[in-house]
RODRENKOL-728821 format. One record per residue (C-alpha): x, y, z; residue number from 1. Coordinates in nm, 2 decimals, padded with zeros to 4 digits. Layout:
BEGIN
       xx       yy       zz   zadren
        X        Y        Z      NUM
...
This chain:
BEGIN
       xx       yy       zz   zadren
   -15.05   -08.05    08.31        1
   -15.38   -08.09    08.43        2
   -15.52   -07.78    08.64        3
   -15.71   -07.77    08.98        4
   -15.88   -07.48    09.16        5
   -16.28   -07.37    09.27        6
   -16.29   -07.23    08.95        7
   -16.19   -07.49    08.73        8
   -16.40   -07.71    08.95        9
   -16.73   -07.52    08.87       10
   -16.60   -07.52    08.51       11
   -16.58   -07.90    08.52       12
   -16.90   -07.91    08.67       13
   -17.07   -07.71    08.38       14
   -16.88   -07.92    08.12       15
   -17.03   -08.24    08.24       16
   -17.35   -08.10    08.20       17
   -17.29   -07.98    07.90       18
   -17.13   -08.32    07.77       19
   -17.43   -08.51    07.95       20
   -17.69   -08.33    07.69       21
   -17.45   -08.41    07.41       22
   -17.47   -08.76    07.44       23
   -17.82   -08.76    07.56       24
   -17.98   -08.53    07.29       25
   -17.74   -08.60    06.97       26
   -17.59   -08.94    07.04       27
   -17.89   -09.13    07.22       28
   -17.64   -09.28    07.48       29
   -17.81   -09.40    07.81       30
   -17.61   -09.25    08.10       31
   -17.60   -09.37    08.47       32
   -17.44   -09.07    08.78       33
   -17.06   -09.12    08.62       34
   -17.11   -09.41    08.35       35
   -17.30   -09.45    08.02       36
   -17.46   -09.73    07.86       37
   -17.27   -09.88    07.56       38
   -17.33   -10.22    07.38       39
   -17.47   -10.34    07.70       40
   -17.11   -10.23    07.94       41
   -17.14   -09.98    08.21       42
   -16.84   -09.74    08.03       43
   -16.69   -09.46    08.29       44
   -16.62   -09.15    08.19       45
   -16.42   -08.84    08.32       46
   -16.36   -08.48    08.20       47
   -16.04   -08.26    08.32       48
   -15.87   -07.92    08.24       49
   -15.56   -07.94    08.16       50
   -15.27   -07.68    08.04       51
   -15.11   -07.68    07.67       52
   -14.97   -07.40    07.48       53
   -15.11   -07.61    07.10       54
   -15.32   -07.89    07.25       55
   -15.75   -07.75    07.29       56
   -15.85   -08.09    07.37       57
   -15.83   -08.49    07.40       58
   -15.91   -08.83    07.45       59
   -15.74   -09.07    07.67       60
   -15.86   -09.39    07.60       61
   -15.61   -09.55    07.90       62
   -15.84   -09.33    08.12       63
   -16.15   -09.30    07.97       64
   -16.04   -08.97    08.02       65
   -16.16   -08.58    07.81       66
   -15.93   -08.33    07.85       67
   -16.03   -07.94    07.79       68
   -15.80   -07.66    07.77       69
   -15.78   -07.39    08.02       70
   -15.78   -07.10    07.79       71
   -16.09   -07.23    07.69       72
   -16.28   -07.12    08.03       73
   -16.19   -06.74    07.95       74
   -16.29   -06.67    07.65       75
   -16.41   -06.89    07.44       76
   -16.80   -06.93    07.35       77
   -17.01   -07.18    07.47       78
   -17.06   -07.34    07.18       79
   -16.69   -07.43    07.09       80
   -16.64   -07.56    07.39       81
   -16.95   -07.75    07.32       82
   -16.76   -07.87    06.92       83
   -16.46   -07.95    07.11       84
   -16.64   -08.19    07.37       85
   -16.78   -08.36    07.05       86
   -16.50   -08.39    06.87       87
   -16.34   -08.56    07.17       88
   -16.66   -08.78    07.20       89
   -16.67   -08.92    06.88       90
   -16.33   -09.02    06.96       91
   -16.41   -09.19    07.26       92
   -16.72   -09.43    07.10       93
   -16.46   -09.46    06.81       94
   -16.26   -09.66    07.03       95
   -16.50   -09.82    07.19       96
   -16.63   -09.96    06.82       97
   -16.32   -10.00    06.69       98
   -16.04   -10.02    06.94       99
   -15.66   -09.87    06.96      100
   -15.67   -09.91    06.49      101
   -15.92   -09.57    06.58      102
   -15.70   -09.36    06.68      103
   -15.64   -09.09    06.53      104
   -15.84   -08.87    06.24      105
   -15.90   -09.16    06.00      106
   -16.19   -09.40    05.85      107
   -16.31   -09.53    06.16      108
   -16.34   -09.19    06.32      109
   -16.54   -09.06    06.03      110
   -16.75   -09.31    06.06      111
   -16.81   -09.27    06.39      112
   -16.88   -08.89    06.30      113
   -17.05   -08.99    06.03      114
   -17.30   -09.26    06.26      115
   -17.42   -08.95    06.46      116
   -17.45   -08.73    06.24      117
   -17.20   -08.46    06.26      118
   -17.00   -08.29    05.96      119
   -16.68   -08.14    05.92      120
   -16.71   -07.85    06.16      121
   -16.67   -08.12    06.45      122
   -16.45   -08.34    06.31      123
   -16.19   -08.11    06.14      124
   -15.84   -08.17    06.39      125
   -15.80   -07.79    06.47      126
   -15.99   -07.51    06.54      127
   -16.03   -07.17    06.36      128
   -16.10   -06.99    06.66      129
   -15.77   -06.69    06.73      130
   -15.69   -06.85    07.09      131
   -15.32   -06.75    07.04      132
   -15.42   -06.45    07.25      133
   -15.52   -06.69    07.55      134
   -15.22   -06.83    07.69      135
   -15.24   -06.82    08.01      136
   -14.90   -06.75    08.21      137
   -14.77   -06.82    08.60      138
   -14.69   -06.55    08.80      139
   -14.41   -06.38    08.74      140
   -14.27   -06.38    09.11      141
   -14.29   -06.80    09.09      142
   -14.15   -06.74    08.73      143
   -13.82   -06.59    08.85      144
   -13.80   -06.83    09.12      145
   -13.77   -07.13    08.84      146
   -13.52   -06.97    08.65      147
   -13.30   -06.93    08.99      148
   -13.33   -07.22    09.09      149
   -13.26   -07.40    08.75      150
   -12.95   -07.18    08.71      151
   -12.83   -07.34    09.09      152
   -12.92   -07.68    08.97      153
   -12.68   -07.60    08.67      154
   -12.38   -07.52    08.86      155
   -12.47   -07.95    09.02      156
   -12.25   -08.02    08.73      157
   -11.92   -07.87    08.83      158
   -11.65   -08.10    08.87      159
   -11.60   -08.03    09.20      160
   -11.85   -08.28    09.39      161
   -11.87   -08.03    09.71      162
   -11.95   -07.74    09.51      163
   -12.21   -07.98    09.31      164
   -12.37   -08.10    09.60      165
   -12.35   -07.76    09.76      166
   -12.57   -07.64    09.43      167
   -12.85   -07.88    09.52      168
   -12.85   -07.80    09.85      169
   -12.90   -07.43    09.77      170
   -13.17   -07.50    09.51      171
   -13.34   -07.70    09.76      172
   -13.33   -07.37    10.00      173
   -13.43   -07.15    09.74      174
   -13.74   -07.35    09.71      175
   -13.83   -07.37    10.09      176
   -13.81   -07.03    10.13      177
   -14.03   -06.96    09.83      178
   -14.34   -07.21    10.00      179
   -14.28   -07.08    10.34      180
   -14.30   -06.70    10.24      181
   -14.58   -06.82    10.01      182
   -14.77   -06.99    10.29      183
   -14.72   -06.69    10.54      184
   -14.86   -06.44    10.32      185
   -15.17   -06.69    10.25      186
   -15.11   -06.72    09.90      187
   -15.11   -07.07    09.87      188
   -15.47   -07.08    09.95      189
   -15.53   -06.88    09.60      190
   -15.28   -07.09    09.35      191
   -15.37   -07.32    09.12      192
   -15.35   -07.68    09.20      193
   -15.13   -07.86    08.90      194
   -15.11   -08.21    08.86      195
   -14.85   -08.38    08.58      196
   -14.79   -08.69    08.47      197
   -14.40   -08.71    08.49      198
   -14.30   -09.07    08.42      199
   -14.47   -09.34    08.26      200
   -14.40   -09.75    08.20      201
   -14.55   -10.10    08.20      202
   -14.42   -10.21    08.53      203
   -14.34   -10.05    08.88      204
   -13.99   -10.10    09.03      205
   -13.77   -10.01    09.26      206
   -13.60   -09.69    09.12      207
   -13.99   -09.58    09.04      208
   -14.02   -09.56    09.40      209
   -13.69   -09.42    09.50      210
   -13.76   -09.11    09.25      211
   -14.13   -09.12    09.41      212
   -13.94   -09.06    09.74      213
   -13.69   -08.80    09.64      214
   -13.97   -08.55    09.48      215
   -14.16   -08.55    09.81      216
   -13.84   -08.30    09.88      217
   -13.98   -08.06    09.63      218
   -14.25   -08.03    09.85      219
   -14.54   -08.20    09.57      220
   -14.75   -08.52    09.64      221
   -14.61   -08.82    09.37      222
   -14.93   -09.05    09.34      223
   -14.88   -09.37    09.16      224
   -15.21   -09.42    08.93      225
   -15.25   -09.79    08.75      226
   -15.46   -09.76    08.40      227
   -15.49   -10.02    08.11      228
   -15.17   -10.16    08.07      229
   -14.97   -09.91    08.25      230
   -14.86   -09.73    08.50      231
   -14.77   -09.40    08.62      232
   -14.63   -09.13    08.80      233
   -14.87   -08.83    08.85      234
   -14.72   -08.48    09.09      235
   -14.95   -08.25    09.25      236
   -14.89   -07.93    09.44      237
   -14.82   -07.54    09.27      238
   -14.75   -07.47    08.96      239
   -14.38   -07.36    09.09      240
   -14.32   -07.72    09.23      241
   -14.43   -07.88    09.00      242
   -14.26   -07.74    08.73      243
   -13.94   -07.80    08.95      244
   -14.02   -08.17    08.97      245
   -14.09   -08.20    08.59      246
   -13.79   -08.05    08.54      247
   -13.59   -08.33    08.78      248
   -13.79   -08.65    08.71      249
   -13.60   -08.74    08.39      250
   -13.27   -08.65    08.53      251
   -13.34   -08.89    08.81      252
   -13.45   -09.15    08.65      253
   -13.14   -09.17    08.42      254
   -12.89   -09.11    08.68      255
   -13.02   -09.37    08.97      256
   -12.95   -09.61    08.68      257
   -12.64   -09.52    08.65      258
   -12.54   -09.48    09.01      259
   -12.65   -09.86    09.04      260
   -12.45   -09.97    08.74      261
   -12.12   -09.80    08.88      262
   -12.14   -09.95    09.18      263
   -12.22   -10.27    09.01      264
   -11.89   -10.30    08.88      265
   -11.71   -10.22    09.19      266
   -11.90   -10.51    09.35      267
   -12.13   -10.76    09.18      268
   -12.32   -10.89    09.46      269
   -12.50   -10.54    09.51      270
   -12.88   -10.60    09.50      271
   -13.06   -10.31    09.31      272
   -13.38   -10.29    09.53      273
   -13.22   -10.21    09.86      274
   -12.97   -09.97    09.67      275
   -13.25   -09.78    09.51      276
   -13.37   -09.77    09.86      277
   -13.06   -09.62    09.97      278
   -13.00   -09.40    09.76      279
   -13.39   -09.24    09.83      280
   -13.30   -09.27    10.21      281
   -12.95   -09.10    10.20      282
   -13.09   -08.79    09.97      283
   -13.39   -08.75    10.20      284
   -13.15   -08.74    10.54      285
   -12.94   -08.51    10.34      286
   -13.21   -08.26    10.26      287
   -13.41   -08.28    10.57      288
   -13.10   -08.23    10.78      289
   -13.03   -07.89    10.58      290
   -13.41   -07.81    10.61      291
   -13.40   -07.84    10.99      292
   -13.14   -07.55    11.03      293
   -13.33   -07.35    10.81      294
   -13.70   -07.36    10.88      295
   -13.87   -07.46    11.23      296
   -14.12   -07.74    11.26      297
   -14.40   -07.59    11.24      298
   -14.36   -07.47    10.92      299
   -14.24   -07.79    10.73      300
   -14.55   -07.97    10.95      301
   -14.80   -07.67    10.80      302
   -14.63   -07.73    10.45      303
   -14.68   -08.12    10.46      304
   -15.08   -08.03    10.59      305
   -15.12   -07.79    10.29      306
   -15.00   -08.05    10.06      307
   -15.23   -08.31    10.19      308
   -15.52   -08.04    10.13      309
   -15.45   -08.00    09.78      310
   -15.40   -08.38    09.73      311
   -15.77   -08.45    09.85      312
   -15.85   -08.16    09.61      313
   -15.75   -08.47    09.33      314
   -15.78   -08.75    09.44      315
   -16.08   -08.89    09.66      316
   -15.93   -09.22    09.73      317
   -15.54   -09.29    09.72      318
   -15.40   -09.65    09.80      319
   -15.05   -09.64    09.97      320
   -14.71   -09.63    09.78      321
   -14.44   -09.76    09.96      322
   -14.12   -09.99    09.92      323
   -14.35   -10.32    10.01      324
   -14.20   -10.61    09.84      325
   -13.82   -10.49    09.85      326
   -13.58   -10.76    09.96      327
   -13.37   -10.65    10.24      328
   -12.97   -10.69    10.19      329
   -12.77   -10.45    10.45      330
   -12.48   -10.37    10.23      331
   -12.69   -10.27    09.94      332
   -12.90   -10.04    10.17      333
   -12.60   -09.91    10.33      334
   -12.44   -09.84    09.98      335
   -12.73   -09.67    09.82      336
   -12.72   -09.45    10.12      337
   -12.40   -09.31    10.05      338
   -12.47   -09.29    09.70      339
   -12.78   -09.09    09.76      340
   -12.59   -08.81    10.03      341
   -12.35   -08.73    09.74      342
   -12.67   -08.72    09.48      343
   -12.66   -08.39    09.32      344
   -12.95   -08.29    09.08      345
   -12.79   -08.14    08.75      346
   -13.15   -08.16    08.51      347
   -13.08   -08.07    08.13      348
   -13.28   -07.80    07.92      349
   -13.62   -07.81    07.81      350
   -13.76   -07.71    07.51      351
   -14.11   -07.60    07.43      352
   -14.23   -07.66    07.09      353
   -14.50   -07.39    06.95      354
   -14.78   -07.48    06.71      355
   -15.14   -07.44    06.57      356
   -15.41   -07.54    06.79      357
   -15.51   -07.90    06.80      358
   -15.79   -08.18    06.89      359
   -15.65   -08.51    06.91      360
């Protein structure tokens, strides 16, 4: 999960320098404003902090893309953080010299370490530092409010469909209330911006963009971002929302497919665009119609403004995501509607997996 804030920015700031001297000093690279100089390309760059209970640090090659640990801002020394931006660098020119085969800890990273002159203190894949002691953990108030609302979302699996949809509702509620009393006491202005990547693939489609729509209801912004070869499916907003949608996405994904299928074999001329469309359009009415009676106006219009303020925070240009290119068929649309007013979001468990620090 990567991590936004005016702290973490000036952090950023301070490890572009810092990574800017690297490759100047120790590597020779020429560097342009937000590009170096390699083999005659123009290669872009881009550092982020991110959130991991085992991961200090990576490379993205689809992104061009460093990521640095949180914990790493608090207490680590300068010059770790420093070892860790090498380690990640060396990575980077590895694939530039070698492509997707230098992946990983082997020859051609060695090389690469080996080409600029760094030993086994940089190229070692975890650290020695104690870090354990570092983990940084959410509030304990938006805590509690997950585990609530996961325990509604539980009871979306009765049986019964009216007390299933009755559980999604109230989860839905639960969540409202938390942003609103949130917003009135300010506090949104002082929590963390998290962004997370939720779903990934090799090409957009129509049930992509339904899920996009439906988890605008947990109150996050979904931004589609295009990279080498893929796609994918990014949430920003608090660190309680966006654990909510996390916790969703996969659920959603799985069950609009299966939605589609059913009513595929009731009638076989059902077209899955406009269904998908439906569905995303019959949730929405469902949930906004219960958020009408429950909050005023005003405070859904100064939710959707806050949102839109931590969006910029992110992202400095966004392109539009809509449903352009979705045929129209009536009966599909009118179908997926239904199907999405009787939607009921019943997520499974997560685990989290515990481990020694790494570098990728």
């Amino acid at each position: 999960m990567l991590l936004y804030s005016n702290t973490i920015i000036t952090f950023i700031k301070n490890l572009k320098q810092d990574l800017r001297l690297i490759m100047k000093d120790e590597m020779n690279l020429s560097l342009r404003r937000t590009r170096f100089e390699y083999n005659g390309y123009l290669v872009p760059i881009e550092i982020v902090v991110f959130e991991h209970p085992s991961t200090l640090g990576y490379f993205e090659h689809n992104n061009y893309r460093i990521g640095i640990n949180k914990k790493l801002m608090y207490q680590a020394k300068k010059e770790t953080i420093k070892n860790i931006l090498r380690h990640e660098m060396i990575h980077f020119l590895a694939w530039l010299e070698y492509g997707d085969k230098s992946l990983g800890h082997g020859e051609q990273y060695r090389l690469t370490a080996k080409k600029y002159g760094f030993g086994e203190k940089i190229t070692l894949a975890h650290t020695s530092v104690e870090l354990e002691n570092m983990m940084i953990k959410g509030d304990i108030k938006s805590e509690q409010i997950i585990l609530k609302i996961k325990k509604l979302l539980k009871l979306a699996a009765s049986d019964n469909k009216h007390e299933a949809e009755l559980a999604t509702i109230k989860a839905n509620e639960l969540l409202l209330k938390h942003n609103i009393e949130k917003l009135s006491t300010n506090a949104l202005n002082d929590e963390e911006i998290c962004v997370k990547r939720i779903l990934t693939g090799k090409r957009n489609n129509e049930k992509y963009r339904a899920i996009y729509e439906i988890l605008k209801t947990f109150f996050v912004a979904p931004v589609f971002n295009h990279c080498r070869g893929i796609f994918y499916l990014e949430v920003t907003g608090t660190r309680t929302n966006v654990e909510m949608t996390d916790y969703v996405a996969n659920f959603l994904y799985n069950e609009l497919e299966r939605l589609y299928k059913e009513q595929r074999k009731k009638d076989k001329d059902i077209k899955k665009g406009p269904f998908m469309k439906g569905i995303a359009a019959g949730y929405i009415l469902k949930i906004k119609s219960v958020q009408s009676q429950n909050t005023s106006e005003k405070e859904l219009i100064t939710l959707n403004c806050k949102l839109r303020t931590q969006l910029k925070m992110v992202y400095t240009r966004l392109s539009s995501n809509s449903f352009y290119g979705t045929s129209h068929h009536e009966k599909s649309m009118d179908l997926g509607k239904e199907a999405g007013k009787r939607l009921s979001i019943n997520p499974g468990i997560q685990t989290k997996n515990d481990g020694m620090l790494l570098l990728s």
